[in-house]
DSSP file (Angstrom, degrees, kcal/mol; ACC not computed):
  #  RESIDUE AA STRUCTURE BP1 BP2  ACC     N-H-->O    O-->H-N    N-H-->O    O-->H-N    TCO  KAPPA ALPHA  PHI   PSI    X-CA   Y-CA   Z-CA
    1    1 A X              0   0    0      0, 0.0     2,-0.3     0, 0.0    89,-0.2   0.000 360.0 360.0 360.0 133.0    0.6   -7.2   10.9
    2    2 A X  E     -A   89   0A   0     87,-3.1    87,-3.0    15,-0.0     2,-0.6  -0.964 360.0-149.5-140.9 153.4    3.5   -4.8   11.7
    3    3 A X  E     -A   88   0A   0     -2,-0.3    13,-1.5    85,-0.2     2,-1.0  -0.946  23.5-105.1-136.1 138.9    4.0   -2.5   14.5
    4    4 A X  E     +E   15   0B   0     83,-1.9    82,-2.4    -2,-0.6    83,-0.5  -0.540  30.3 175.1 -66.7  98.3    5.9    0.9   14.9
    5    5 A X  E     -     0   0B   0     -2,-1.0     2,-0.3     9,-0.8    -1,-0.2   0.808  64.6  -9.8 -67.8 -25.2    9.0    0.6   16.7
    6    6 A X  E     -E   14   0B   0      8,-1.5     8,-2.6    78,-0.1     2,-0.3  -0.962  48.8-135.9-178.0 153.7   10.3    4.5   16.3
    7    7 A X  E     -E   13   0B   0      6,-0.3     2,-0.2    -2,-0.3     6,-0.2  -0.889  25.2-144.6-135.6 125.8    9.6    7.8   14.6
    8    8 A X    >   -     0   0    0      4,-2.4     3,-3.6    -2,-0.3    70,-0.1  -0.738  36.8-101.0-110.0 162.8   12.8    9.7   13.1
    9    9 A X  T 3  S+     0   0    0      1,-0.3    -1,-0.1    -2,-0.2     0, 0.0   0.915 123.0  62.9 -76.9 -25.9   12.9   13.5   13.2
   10   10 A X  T 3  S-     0   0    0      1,-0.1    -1,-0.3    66,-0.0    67,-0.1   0.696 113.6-113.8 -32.9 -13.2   11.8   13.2    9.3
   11   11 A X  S <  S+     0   0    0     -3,-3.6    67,-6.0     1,-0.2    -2,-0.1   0.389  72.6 135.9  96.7 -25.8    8.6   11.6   10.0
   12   12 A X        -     0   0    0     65,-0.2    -4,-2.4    64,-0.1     2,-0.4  -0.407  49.3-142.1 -87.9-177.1    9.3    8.8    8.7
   13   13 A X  E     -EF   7  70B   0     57,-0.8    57,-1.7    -6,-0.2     2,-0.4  -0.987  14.5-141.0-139.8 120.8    8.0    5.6   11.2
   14   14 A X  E     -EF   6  69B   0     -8,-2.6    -8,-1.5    -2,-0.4    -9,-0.8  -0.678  24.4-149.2 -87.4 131.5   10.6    2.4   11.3
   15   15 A X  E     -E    4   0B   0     53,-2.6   -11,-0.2    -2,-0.4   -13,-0.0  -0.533  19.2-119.9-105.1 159.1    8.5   -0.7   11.4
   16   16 A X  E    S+     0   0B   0    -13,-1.5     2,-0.3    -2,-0.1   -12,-0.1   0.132  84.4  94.4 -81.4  22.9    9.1   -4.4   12.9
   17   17 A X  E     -     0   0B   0     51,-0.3    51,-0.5     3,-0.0     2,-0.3  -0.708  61.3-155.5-116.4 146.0    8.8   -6.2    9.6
   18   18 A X  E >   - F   0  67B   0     49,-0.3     3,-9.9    -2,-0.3     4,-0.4  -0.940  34.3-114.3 -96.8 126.7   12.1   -7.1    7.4
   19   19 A X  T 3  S+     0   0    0     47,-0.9     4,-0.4     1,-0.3     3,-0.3   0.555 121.1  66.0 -30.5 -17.8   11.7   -7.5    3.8
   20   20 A X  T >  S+     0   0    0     46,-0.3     3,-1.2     1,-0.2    -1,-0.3   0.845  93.5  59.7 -76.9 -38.7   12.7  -11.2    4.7
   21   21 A X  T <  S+     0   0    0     -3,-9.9    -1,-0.2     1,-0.3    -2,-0.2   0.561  95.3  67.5-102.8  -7.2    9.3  -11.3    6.6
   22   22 A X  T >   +     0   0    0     -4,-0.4     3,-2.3    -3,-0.3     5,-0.4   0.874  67.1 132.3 -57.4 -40.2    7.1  -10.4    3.0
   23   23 A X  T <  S+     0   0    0     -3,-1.2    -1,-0.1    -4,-0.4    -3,-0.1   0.172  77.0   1.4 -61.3 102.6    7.9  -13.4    1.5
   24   24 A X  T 3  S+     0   0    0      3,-0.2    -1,-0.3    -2,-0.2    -2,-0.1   0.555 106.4 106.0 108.7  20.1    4.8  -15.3   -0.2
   25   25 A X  S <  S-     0   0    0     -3,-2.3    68,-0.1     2,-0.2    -2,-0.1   0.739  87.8-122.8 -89.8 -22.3    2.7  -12.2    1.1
   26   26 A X        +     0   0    0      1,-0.5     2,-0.5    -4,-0.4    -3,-0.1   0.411  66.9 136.2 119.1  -1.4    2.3  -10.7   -2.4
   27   27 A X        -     0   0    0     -5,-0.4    -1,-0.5    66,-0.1    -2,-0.2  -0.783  32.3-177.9 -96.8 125.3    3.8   -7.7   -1.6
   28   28 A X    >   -     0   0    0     -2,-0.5     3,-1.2     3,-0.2    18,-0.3  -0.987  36.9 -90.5-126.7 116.1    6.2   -6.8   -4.5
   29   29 A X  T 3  S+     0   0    0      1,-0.3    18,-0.2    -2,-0.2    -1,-0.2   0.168 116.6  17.3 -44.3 161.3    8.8   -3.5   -5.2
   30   30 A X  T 3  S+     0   0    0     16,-1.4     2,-0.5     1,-0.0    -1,-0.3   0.523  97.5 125.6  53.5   1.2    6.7   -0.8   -7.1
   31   31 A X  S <  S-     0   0    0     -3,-1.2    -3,-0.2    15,-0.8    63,-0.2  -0.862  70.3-105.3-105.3 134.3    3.3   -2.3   -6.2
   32   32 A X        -     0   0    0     -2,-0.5    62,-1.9    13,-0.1     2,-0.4   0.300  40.5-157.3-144.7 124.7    0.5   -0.2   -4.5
   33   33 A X  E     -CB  44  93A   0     11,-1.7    11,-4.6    60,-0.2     2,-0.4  -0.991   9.4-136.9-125.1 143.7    0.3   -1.3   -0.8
   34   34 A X  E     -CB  43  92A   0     58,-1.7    58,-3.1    -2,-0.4     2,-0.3  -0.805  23.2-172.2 -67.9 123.2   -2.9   -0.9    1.7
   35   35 A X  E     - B   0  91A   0      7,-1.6     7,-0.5    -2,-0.4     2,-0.4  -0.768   5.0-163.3 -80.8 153.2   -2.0    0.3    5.1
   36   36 A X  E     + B   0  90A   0     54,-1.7    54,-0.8    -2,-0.3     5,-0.2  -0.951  11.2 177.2-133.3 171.9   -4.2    0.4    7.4
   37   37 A X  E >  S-DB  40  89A   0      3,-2.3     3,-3.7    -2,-0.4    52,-0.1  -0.813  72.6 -28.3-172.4  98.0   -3.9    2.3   10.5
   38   38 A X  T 3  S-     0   0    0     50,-0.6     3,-0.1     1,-0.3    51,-0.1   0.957 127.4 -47.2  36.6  74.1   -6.6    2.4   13.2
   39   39 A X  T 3  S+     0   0    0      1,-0.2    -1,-0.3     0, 0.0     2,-0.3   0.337 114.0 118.9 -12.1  58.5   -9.1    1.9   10.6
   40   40 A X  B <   -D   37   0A   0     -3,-3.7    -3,-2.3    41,-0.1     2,-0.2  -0.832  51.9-152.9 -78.0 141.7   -7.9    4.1    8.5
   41   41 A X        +     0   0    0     -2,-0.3     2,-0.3    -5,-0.2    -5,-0.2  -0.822  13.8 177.9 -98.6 157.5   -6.7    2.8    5.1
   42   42 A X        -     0   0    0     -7,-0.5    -7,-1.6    -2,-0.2     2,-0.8  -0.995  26.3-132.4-161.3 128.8   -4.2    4.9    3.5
   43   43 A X  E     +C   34   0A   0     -2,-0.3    15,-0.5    -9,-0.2    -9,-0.2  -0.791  36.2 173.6 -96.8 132.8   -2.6    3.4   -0.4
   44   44 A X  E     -C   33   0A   0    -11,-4.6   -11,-1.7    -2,-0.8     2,-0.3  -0.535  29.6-119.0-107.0-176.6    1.4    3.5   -0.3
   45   45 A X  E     -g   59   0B   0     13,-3.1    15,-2.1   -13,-0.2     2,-0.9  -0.945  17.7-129.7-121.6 144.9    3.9    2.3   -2.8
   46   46 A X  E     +g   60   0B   0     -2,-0.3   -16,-1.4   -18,-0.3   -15,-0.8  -0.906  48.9 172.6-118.3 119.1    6.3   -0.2   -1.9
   47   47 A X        -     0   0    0     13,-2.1     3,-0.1    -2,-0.9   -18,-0.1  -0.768  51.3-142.9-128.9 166.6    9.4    1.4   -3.0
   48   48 A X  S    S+     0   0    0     -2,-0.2     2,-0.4     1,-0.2    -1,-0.1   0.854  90.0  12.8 -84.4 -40.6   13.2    1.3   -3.1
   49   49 A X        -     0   0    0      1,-0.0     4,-0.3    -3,-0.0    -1,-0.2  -0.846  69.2-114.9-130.6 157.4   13.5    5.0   -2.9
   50   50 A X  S    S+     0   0    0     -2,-0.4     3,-0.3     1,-0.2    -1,-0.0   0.771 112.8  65.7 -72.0 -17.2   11.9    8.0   -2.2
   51   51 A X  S    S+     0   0    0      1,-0.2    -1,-0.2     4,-0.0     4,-0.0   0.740  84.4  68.3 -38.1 -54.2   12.5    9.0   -5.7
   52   52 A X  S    S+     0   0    0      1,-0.1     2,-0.4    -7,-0.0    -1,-0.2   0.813  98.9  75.0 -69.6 -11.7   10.1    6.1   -7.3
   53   53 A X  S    S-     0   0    0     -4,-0.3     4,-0.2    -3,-0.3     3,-0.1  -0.952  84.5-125.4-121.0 141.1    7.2    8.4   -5.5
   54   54 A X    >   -     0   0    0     -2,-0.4     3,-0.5     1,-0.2    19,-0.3   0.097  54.6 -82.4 -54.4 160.5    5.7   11.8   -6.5
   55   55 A X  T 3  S+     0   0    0      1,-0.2    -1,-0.2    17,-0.1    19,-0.2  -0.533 121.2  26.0 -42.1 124.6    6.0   14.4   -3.5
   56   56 A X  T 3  S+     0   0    0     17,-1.4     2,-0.5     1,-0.3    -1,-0.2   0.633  96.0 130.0  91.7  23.3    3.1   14.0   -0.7
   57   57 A X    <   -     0   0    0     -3,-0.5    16,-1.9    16,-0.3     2,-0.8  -0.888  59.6-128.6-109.5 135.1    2.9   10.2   -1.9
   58   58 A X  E     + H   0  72B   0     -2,-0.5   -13,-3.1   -15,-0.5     2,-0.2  -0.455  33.4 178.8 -64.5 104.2    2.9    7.6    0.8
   59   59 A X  E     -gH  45  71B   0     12,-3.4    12,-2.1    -2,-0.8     2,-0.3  -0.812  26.1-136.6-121.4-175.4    5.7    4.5    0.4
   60   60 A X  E     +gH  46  70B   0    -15,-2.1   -13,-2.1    -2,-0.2    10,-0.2  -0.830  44.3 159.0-120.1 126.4    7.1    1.0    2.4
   61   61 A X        -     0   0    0      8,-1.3     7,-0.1    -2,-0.3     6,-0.1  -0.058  41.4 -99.9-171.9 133.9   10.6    0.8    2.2
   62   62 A X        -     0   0    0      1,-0.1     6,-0.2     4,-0.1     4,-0.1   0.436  33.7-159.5 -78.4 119.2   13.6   -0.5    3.5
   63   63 A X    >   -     0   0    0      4,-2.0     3,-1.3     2,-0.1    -1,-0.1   0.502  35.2 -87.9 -68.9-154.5   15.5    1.2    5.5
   64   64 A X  T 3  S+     0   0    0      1,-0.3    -1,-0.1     2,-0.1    -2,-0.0   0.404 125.1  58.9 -97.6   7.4   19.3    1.2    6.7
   65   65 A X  T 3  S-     0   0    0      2,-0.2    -1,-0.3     0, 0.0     3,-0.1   0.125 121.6-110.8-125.5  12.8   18.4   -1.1    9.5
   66   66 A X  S <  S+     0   0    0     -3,-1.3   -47,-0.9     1,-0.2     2,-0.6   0.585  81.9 130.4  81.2   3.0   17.1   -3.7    6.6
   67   67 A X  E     -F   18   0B   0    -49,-0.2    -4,-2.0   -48,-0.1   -49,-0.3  -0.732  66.7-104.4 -79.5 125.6   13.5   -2.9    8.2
   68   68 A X  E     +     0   0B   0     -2,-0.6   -53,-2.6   -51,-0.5   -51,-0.3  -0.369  43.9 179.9 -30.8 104.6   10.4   -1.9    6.8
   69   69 A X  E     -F   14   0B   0    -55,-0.2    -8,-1.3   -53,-0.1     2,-0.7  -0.892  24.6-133.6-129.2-167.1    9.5    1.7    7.2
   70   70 A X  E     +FH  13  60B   0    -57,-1.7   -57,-0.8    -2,-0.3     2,-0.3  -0.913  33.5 164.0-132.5 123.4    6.7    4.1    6.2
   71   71 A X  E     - H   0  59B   0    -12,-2.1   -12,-3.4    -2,-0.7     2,-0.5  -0.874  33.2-132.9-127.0 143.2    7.6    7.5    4.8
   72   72 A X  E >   -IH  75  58B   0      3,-0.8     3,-1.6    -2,-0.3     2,-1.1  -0.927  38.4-115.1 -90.0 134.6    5.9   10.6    2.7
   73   73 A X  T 3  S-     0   0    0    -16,-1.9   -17,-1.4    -2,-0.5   -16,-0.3  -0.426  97.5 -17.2 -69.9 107.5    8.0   11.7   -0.1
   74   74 A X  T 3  S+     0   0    0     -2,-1.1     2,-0.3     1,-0.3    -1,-0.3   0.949 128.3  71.0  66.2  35.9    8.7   15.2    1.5
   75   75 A X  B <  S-I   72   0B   0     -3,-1.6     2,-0.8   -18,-0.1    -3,-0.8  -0.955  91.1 -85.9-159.8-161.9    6.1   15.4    4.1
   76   76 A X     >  -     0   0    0     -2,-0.3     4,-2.0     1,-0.2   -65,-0.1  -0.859  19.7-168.6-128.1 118.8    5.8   13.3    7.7
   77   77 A X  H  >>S+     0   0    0     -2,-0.8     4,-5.2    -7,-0.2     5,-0.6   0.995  85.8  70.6 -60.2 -64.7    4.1    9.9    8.1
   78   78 A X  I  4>S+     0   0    0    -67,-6.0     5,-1.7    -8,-0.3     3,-0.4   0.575 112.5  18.2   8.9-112.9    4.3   10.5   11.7
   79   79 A X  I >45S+     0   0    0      1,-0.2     3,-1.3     3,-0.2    -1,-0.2   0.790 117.0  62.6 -37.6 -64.4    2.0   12.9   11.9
   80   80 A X  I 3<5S+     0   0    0     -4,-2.0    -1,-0.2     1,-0.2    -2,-0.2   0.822 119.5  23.1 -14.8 -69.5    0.2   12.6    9.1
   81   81 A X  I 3<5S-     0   0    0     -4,-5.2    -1,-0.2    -3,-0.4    -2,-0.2   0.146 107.9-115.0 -92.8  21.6   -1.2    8.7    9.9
   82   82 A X  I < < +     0   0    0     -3,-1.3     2,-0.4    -5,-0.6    -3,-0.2   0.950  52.3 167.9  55.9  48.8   -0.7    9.2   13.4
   83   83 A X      < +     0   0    0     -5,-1.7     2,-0.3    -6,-0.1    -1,-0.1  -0.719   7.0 167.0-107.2 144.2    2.4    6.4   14.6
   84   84 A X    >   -     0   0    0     -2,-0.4     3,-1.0    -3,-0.1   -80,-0.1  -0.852  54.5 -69.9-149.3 115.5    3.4    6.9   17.3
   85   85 A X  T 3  S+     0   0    0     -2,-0.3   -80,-0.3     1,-0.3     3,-0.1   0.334 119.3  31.0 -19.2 117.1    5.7    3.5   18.7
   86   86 A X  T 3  S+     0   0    0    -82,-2.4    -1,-0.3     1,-0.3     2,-0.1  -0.056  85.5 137.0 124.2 -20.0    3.7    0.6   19.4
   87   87 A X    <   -     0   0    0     -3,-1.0   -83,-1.9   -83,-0.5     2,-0.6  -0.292  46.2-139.2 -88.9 160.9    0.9    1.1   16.8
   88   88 A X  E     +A    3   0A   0    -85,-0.2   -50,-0.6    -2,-0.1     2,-0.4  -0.633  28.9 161.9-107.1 124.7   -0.1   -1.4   15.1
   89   89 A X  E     -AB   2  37A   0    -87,-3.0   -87,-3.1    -2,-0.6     2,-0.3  -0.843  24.5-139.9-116.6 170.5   -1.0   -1.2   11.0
   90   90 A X  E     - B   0  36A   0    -54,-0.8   -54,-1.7    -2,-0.4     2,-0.3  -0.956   7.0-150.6-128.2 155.1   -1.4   -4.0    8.3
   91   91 A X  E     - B   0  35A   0     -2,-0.3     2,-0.4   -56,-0.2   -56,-0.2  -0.955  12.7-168.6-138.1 133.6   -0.3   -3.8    5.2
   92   92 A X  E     - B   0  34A   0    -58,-3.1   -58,-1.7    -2,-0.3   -66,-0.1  -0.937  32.9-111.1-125.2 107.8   -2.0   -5.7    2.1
   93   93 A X  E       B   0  33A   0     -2,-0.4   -60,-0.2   -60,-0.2   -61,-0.1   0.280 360.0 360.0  -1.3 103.2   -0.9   -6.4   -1.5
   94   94 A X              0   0    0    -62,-1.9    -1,-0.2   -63,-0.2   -62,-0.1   0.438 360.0 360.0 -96.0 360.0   -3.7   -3.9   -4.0
């Protein structure tokens, strides 16, 4: 369970999870992650860059504050899934 601390004017939505806090969930770079988001599910990638995903593809990855966030490659998570600080998604190993 992870919750949205902050929204950057990109879009993208900085999360309260550190990569430290995955470990022994199954969630692995490059593998297909479930969000869910006010139950909606939405499939990301959990990637190192925005690079490892096509344009308009959803990833997890760690930002410059060593957090989990949730980004579109070239578009806005924000909006898009609707975070807005406080909301709460889980994210599951596919």
């Amino acid at each position: 369970m992870a919750h949205v601390l902050v929204g950057d004017r990109f879009g993208n939505a900085g999360l309260n999870v550190g990569h430290e806090d995955l470990a022994g969930s199954g969630l692995t770079l490059g593998s297909e992650v479930e969000l869910e988001v006010a139950g909606e599910r939405f499939l990301a990638t959990y990637a190192q860059t925005f690079a490892d995903v096509d344009p308009g593809e959803v990833l997890v990855y760690e930002d410059a504050y060593r957090s989990l966030a949730v980004a579109i490659n070239r578009g806005d998570a924000v909006a898009t899934l609707r975070l807005a600080p406080d909301t709460e998604l889980k994210l599951r190993p596919r």
